[in-house]
C-alpha positions as CSV (number, residue, x, y, z in Angstrom):
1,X,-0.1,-26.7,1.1
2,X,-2.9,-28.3,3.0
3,X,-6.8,-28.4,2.7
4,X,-7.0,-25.4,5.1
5,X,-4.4,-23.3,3.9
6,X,-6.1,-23.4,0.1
7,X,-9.6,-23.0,1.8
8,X,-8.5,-19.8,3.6
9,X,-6.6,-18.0,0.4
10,X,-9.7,-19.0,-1.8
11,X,-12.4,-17.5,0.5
12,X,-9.7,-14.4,1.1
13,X,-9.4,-14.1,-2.9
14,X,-13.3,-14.2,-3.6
15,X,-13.8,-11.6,-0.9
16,X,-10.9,-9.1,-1.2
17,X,-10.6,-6.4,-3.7
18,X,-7.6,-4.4,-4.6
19,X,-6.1,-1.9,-1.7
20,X,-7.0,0.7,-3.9
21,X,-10.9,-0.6,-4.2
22,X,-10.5,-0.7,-0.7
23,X,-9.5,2.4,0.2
24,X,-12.3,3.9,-1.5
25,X,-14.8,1.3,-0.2
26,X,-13.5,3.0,3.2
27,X,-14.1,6.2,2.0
28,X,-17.8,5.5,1.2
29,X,-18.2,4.0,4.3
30,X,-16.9,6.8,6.5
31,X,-19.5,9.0,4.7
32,X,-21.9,7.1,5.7
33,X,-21.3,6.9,9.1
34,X,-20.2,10.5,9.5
35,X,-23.9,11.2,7.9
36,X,-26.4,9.1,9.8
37,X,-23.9,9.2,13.4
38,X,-23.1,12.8,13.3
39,X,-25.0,15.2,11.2
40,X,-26.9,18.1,13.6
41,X,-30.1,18.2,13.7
42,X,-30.8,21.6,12.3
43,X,-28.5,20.7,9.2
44,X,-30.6,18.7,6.3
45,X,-28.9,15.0,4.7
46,X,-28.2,17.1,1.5
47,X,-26.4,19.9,3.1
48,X,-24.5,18.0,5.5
49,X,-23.2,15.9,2.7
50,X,-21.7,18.4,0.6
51,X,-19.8,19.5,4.2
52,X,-18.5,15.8,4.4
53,X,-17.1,16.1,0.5
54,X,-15.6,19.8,1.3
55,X,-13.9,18.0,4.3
56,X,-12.9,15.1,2.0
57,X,-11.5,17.2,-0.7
58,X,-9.8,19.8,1.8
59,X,-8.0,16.2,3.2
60,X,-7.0,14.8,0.0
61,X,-4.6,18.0,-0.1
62,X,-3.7,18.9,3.1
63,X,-0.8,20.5,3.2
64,X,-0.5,20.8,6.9
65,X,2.6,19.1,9.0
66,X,0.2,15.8,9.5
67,X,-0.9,15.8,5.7
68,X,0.8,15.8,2.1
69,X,4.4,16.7,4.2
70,X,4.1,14.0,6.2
71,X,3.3,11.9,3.2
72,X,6.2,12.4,1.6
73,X,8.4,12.0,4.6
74,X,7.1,8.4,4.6
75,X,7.7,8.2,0.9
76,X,11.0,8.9,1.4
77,X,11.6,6.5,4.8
78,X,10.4,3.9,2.4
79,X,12.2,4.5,-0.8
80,X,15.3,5.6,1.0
81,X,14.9,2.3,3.4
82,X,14.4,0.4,0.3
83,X,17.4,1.9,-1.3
84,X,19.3,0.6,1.7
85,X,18.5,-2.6,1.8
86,X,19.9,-2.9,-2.0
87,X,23.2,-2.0,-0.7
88,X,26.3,-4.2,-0.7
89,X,26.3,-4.7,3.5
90,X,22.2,-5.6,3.6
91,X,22.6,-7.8,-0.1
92,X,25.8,-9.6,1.8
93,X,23.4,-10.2,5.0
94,X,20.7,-11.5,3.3
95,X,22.4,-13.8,1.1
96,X,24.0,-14.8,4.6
97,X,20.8,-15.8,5.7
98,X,19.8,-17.4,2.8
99,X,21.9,-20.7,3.9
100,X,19.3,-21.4,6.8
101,X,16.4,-21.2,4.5
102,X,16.0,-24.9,3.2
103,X,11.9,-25.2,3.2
104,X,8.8,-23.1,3.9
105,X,9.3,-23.8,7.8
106,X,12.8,-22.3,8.1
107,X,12.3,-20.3,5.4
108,X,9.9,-18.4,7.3
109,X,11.7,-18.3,10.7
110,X,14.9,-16.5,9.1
111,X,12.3,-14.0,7.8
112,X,10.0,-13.2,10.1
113,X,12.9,-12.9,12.6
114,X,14.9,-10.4,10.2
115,X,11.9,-8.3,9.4
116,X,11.0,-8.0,13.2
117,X,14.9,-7.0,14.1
118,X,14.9,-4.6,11.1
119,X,11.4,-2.9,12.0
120,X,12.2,-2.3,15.7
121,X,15.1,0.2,14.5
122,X,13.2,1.7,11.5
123,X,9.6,0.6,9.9
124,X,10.6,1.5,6.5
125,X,14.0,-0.7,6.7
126,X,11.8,-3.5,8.2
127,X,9.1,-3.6,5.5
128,X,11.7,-3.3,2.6
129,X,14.3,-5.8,4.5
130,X,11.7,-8.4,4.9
131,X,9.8,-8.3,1.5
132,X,13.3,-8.3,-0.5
133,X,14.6,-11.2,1.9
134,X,11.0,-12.9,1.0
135,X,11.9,-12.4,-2.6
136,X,15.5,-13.6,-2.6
137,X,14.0,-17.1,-0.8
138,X,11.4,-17.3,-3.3
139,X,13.8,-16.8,-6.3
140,X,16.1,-19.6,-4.4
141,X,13.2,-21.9,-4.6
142,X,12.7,-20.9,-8.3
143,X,15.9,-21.9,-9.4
144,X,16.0,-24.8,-7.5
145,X,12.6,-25.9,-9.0
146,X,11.1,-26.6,-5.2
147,X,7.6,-26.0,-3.9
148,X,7.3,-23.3,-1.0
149,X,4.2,-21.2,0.7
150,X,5.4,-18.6,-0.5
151,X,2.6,-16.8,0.9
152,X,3.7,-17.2,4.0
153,X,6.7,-16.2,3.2
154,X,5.5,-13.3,2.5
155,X,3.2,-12.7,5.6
156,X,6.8,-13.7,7.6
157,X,8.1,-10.7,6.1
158,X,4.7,-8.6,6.9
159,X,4.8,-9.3,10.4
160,X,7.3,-6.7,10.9
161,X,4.3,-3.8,10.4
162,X,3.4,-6.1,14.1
163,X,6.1,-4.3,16.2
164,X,6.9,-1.1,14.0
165,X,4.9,1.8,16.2
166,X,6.4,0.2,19.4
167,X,10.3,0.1,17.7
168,X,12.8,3.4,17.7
169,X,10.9,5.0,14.4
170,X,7.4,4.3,16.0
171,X,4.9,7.6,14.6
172,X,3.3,8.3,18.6
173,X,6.4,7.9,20.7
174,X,9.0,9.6,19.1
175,X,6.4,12.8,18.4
176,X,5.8,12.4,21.9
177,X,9.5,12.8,22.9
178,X,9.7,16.3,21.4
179,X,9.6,19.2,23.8
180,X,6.3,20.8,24.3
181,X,4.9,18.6,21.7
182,X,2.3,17.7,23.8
183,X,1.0,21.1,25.5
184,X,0.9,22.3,22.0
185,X,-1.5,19.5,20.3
186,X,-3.3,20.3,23.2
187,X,-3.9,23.6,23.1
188,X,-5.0,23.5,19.5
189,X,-7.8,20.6,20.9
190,X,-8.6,23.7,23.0
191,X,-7.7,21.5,26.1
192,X,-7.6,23.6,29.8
193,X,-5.4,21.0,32.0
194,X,-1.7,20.8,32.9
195,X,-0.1,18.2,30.5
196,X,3.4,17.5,30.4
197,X,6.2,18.5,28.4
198,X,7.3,15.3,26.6
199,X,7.3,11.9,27.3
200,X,11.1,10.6,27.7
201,X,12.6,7.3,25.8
202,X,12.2,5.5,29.2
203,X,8.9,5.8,29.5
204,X,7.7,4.7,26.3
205,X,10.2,3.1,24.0
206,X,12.3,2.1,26.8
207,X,10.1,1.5,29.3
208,X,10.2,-2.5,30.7
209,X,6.5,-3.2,29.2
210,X,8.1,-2.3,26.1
211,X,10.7,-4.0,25.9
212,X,9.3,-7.0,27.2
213,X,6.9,-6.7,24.0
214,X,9.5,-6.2,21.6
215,X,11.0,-9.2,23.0
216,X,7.8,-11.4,23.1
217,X,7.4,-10.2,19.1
218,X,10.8,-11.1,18.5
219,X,10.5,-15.2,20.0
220,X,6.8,-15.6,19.8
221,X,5.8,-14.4,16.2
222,X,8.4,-16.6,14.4
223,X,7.5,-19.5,16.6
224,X,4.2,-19.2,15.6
225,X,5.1,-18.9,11.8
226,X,7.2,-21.5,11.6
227,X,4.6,-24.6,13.5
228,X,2.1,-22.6,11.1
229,X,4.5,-23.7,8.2
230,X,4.9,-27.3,9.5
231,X,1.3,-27.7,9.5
232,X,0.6,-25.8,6.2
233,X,2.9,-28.1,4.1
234,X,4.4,-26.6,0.9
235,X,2.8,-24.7,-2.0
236,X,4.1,-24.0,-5.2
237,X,7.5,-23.4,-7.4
238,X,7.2,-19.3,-7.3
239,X,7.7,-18.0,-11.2
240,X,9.6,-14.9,-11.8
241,X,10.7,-12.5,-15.0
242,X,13.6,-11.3,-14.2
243,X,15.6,-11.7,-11.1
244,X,15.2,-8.8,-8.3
245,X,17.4,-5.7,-7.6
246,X,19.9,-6.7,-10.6
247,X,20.7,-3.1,-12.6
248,X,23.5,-2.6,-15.6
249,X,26.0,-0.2,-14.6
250,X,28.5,1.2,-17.2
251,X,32.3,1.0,-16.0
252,X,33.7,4.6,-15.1
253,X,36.6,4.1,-17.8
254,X,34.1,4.4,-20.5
255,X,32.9,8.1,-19.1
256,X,34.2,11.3,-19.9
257,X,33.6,14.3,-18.5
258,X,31.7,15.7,-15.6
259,X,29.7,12.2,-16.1
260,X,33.0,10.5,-14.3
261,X,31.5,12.3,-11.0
262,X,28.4,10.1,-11.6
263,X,30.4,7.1,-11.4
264,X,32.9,7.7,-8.9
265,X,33.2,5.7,-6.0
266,X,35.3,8.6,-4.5
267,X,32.5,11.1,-4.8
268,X,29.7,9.1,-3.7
269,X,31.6,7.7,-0.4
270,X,32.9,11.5,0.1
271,X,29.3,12.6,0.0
272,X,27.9,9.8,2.2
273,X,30.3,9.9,4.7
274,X,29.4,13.7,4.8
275,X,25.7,13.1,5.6
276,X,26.6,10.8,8.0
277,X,29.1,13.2,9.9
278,X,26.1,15.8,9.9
279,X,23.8,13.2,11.2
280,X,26.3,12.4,14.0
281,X,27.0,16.3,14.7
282,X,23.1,17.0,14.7
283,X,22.5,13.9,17.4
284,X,25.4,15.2,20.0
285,X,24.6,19.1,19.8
286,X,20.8,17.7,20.9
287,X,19.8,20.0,23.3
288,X,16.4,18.9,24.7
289,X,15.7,16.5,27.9
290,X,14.5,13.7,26.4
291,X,16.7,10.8,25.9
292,X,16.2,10.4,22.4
293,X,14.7,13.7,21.5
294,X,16.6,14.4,18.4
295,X,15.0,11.4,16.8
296,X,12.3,12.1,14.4
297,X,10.6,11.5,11.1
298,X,13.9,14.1,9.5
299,X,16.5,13.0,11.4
300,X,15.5,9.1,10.4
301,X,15.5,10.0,6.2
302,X,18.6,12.0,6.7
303,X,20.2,9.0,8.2
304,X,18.9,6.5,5.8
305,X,20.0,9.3,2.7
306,X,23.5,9.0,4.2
307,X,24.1,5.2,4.9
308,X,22.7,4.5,1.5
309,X,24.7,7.2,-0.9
310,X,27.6,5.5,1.8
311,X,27.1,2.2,0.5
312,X,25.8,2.2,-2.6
313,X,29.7,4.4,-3.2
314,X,28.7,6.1,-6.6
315,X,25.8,8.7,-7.5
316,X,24.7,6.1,-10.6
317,X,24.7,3.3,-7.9
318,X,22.4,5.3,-5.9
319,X,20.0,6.9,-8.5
320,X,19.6,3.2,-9.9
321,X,18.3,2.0,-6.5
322,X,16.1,5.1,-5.9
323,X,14.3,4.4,-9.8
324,X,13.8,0.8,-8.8
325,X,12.8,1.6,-5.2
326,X,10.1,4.1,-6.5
327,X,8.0,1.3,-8.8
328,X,7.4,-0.7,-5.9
329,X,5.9,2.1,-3.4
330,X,3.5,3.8,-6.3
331,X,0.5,2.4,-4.5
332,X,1.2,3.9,-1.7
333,X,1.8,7.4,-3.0
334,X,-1.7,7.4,-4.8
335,X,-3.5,5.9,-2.1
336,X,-1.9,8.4,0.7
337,X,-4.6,11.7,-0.5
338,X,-7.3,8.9,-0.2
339,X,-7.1,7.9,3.3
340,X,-6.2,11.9,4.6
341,X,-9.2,12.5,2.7
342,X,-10.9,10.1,4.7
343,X,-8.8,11.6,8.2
344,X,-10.5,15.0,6.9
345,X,-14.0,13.5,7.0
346,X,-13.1,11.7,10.6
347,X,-11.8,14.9,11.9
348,X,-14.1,17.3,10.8
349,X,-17.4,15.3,11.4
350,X,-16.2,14.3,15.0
351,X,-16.4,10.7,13.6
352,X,-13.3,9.6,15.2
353,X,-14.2,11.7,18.9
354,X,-17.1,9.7,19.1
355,X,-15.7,6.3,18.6
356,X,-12.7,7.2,21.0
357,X,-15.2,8.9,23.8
358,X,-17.6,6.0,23.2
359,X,-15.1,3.7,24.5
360,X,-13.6,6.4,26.9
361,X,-16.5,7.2,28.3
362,X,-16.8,3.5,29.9
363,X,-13.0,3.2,30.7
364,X,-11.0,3.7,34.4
365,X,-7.6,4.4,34.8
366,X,-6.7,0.6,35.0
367,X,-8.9,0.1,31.9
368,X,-7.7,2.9,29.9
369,X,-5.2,1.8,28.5
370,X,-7.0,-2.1,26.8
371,X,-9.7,0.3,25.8
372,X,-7.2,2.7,23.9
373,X,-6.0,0.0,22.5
374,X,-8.8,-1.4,21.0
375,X,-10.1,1.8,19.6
376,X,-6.5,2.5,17.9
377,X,-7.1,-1.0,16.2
378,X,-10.4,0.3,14.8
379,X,-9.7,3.8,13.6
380,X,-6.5,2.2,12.0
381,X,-8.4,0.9,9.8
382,X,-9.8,4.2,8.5
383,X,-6.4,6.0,9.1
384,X,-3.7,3.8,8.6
385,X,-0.7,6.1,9.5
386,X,0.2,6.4,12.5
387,X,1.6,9.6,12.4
388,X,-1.9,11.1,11.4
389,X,-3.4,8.9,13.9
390,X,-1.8,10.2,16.5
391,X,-2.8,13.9,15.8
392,X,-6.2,13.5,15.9
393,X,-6.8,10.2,18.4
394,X,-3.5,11.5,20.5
395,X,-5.4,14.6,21.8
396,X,-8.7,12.9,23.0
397,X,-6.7,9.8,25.2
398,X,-4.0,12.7,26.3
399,X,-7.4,14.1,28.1
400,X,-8.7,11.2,29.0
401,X,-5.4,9.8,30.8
402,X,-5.1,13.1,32.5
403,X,-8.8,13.2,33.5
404,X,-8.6,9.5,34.8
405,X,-5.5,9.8,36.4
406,X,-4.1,7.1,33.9
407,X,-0.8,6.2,33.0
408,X,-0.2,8.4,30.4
409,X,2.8,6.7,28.5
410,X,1.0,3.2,29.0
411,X,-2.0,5.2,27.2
412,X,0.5,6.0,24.4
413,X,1.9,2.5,24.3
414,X,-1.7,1.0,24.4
415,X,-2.7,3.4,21.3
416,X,0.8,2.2,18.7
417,X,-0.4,-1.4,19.8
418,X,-3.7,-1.2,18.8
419,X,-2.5,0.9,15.8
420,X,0.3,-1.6,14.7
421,X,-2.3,-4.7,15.2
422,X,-4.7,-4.2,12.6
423,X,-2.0,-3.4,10.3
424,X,-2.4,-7.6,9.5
425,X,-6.0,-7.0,8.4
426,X,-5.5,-3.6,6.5
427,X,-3.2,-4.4,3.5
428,X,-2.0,-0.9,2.6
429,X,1.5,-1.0,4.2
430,X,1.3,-4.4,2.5
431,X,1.9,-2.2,-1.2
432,X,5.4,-2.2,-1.0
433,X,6.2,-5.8,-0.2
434,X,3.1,-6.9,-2.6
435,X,5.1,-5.2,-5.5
436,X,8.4,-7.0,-4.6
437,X,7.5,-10.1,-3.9
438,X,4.9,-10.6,-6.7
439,X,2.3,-11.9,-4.0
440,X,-1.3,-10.7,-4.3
441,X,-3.0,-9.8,-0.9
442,X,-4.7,-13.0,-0.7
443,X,-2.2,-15.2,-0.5
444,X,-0.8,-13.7,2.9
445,X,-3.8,-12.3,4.5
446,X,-5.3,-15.9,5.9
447,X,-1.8,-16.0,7.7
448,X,-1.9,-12.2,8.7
449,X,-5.1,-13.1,10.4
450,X,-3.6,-15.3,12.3
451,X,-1.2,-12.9,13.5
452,X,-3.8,-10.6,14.5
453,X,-5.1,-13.1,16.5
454,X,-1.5,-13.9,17.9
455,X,-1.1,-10.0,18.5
456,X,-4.4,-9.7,20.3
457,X,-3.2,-12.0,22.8
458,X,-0.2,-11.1,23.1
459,X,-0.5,-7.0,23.5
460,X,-4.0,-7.1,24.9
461,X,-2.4,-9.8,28.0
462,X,0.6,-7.1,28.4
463,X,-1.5,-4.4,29.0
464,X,-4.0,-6.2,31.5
465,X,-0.9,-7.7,33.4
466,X,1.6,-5.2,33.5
């Protein structure tokens, strides 16, 4: 590893606390800036304060379609993404893909690359592909006794949280796609102009910008990683307890019973291949105009519950992968009432209109878009979902793309950037792949940074060109 590489991780572990100090560092700061930016005038510091804890408390449990449900279907893309990715097929790919990974510099090329591809079809696949591929080259390493930066490694397998909100599972788009999605969120912002219905695949997902992005992501990002990695040198021979994803299964002959069902390959590949037929029904009677419409936050979890019963084969197969899946994303689950407490505060203080209208306010129609995408960078940071994200900032750039005479999907586009971006600075999507690769968040944020800086040039110069 060289001089620089140690310099950066030692300043980023000095500096950086836990996610979950973090969180609630964020939470303390979002107080304070509700209280001294937007407290009335006839309302005293005392008062106003315990109406910024009310809105805090009433987040942590919100129980709204944008709160504690929404929560849990993102529990359940990732432990049902990670369950996949311990399946026979993605095991045999990976191990596939282990051959071209002979030092830090490959290493990280075959990663980053894999993540990226996994993310753009679903961000829960992505994150769990990448961080158990990161694993699987850091055990190789291990039992071959050779150094790697296995950091980087593990920031290869990061940078799929990059290219996630502009992929096929991305939080704005694909809420935008559903019918009269958008005159209702309007309507509830008490908004008076004529909005469209949806916004259809081919102008968001599918649109040429985006696609040009995805396929700038897909070259540029591991290009970067790997000269980063020829630069960096290697670091260390990773340590591990116990190797990843192994679990004991008892044979079926030693069963009697109901328990056989358990343990049947029969059952489980009957019962997948079900799900999978309902998934495939559910997509074809779509009804809607949209492309794509059918796809959703439901319709993504009920495909990922199918492939992996599918290919797992066997109920005790399947419940082993969802017990060891769960371990890894319990930082996540407690952290989740934290930040919607913290969306609560945002939303009720009209924290996060003024940031948005502060930048707005100065923005054209040409300019709308860079500017949306900046201010999606910074409120990611307070809200780092970009489902809730998009219900509260969503509303505010609809009406501002509609009052400009802006181009409204762009707009979208420019706000899952901006949101996706700062996703290298703001570690808590980083919980899942922190607990599987054994890395602590300093050792992958100096090269993170450097992928923000990558990403800022990279969507920033798409917007402003295209």
């Amino acid at each position: 590893m060289s001089k620089r590489s140690k310099q950066l991780i030692s300043i980023f572990k000095r500096i950086l606390p836990s996610p979950f100090t973090i969180a609630i560092l964020l939470t303390i700061l979002t107080v304070l800036l509700a209280l001294f930016l937007t407290k009335p005038p006839e309302s005293s510091h005392g008062d106003y304060l315990i109406y910024l804890f009310s809105s805090w408390e009433e987040g942590l449990w919100d129980d709204s379609a944008g709160g504690l449900y929404f929560a849990f279907q993102m529990m359940l893309v990732l432990v049902l993404g990670h369950v996949l990715a311990l399946t026979g097929p993605v095991d045999r790919l990976i191990k596939a893909l282990l051959v071209y990974c002979r030092n830090t510099a490959s290493s990280v090329f075959v990663v980053a690359i894999g993540a990226i591809v996994m993310g753009l079809f679903n961000w829960g696949l992505g994150l769990i592909f990448g961080a158990i591929l990161a694993r699987k080259v850091g055990e190789k390493f291990a039992h071959q006794g050779k150094t790697i930066n296995y950091g980087l490694v593990g920031a290869a397998a990061y940078s799929t949280m990059m290219v996630w909100h502009g992929g096929l599972s991305g939080s704005a788009t694909t809420k935008a796609m559903e019918e009269g999605c958008i005159p209702a969120m309007m309507e509830r912002m008490g908004g008076t102009g004529s909005y469209p219905e949806f916004l259809p695949f081919d102008s968001t997902i599918g649109s040429g910008m985006n696609i040009l992005v995805a396929v700038l992501c897909v070259v540029l990002i591991p290009l970067f990683l790997y000269f980063i990695a020829r630069k960096s040198g290697d670091g260390f021979v990773p340590k591990f307890s116990k190797q990843f994803g192994k679990t004991a299964e008892d044979p079926i002959g030693k069963m009697k019973g109901a328990e056989r069902l358990d343990y049947s390959k029969l059952v489980g590949t009957f019962l997948g291949l079900g799900i999978l037929v309902l998934v495939v029904i559910k997509a074809m009677n779509y009804q809607g105009e949209s492309t794509l419409g059918f796809i959703n936050l439901n319709f993504i979890n009920l495909s990922l519950l199918g492939m992996s019963i599918f290919f797992h084969r066997s109920i005790n197969n399947f419940i082993n992968a969802v017990q060891l899946s769960i371990g890894d994303i319990s930082g996540i689950l407690i952290q989740f009432p934290l930040y919607f407490g913290i969306l609560g505060i945002m939303k009720s203080s009209g924290l996060i209109t003024l940031f948005s209208d502060s930048i707005i306010a100065i923005a054209t129609d040409y300019s709308l878009p860079i500017y949306t995408f900046i201010s999606a960078g910074v409120v990611n940071f307070f809200v780092p979902s970009g489902g809730g994200q998009w219900a509260i900032q969503g509303p505010i750039l609809i009406e501002a793309a509609t009052q400009l005479g802006a181009d409204l999907p762009k707009t979208v586009l420019a706000m899952s950037y901006g949101d996706q971006l700062t996703n290298m600075l703001q570690p808590f999507w980083a919980l899942p792949l922190l607990g599987i690769t054994k890395l602590k968040p300093y050792q992958i944020l100096p090269y993170t940074f450097l992928l923000f800086v990558l990403g800022v040039i990279l969507f920033g110069g798409v917007l402003l060109i295209w």
